[in-house]
N, C-alpha and C positions, 0 to 999 in steps of 0.2 A: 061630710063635715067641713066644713068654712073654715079657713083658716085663723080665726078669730073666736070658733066655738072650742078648740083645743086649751086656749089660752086661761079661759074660766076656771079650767080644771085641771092642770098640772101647771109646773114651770116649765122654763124653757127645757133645764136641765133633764127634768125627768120625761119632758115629750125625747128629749135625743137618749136618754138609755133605755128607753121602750123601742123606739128604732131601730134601734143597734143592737138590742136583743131578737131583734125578728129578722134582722139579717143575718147575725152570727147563726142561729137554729136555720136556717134556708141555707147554708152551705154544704159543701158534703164535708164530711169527717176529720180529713187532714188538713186541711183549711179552715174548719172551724175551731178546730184544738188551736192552731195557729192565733186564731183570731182572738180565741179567749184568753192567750197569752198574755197578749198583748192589751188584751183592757186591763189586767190584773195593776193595780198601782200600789207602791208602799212608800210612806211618807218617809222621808231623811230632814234632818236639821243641823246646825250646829249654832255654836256659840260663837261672835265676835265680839273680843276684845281686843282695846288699843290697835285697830287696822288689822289682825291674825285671826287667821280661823280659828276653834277649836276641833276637838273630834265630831266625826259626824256621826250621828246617831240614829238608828234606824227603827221606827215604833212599827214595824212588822219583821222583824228578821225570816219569817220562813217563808217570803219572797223574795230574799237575797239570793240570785244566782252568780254573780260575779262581782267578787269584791274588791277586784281591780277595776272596775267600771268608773270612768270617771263620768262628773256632773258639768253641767257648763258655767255653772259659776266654783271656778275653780282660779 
């Protein structure tokens, strides 16, 4: 496959979590648990008014592990 014959057919996006699904399955077990961790992502938001944050809001709560976790826009 050419590198140019991928492109017809998916986005970039979805050619790199087809990748990275065939690396995460090629690991062994505790590494790949690891790995799948770490791709897990849950969106956070908040509100700014007048320069102040408001509360941040999590549209997945049950991949909250740590709710002392800070963000880098803080």
């Amino acid at each position: 496959m050419s590198a140019a014959t991928w492109r017809s057919t998916f986005t970039f996006n979805k050619y790199s979590q087809i990748t990275a699904a065939a690396v995460r399955k090629s690991l062994k077990e505790t590494q790949r648990l690891a790995a799948e961790k770490r791709g897990l992502t849950a969106l956070r938001y908040q509100v700014w008014e007048n320069g102040k944050g408001g509360e941040q809001i999590t549209l997945d709560p049950t991949q909250e592990s740590d709710p002392k976790k800070k963000t880098a826009a803080v």
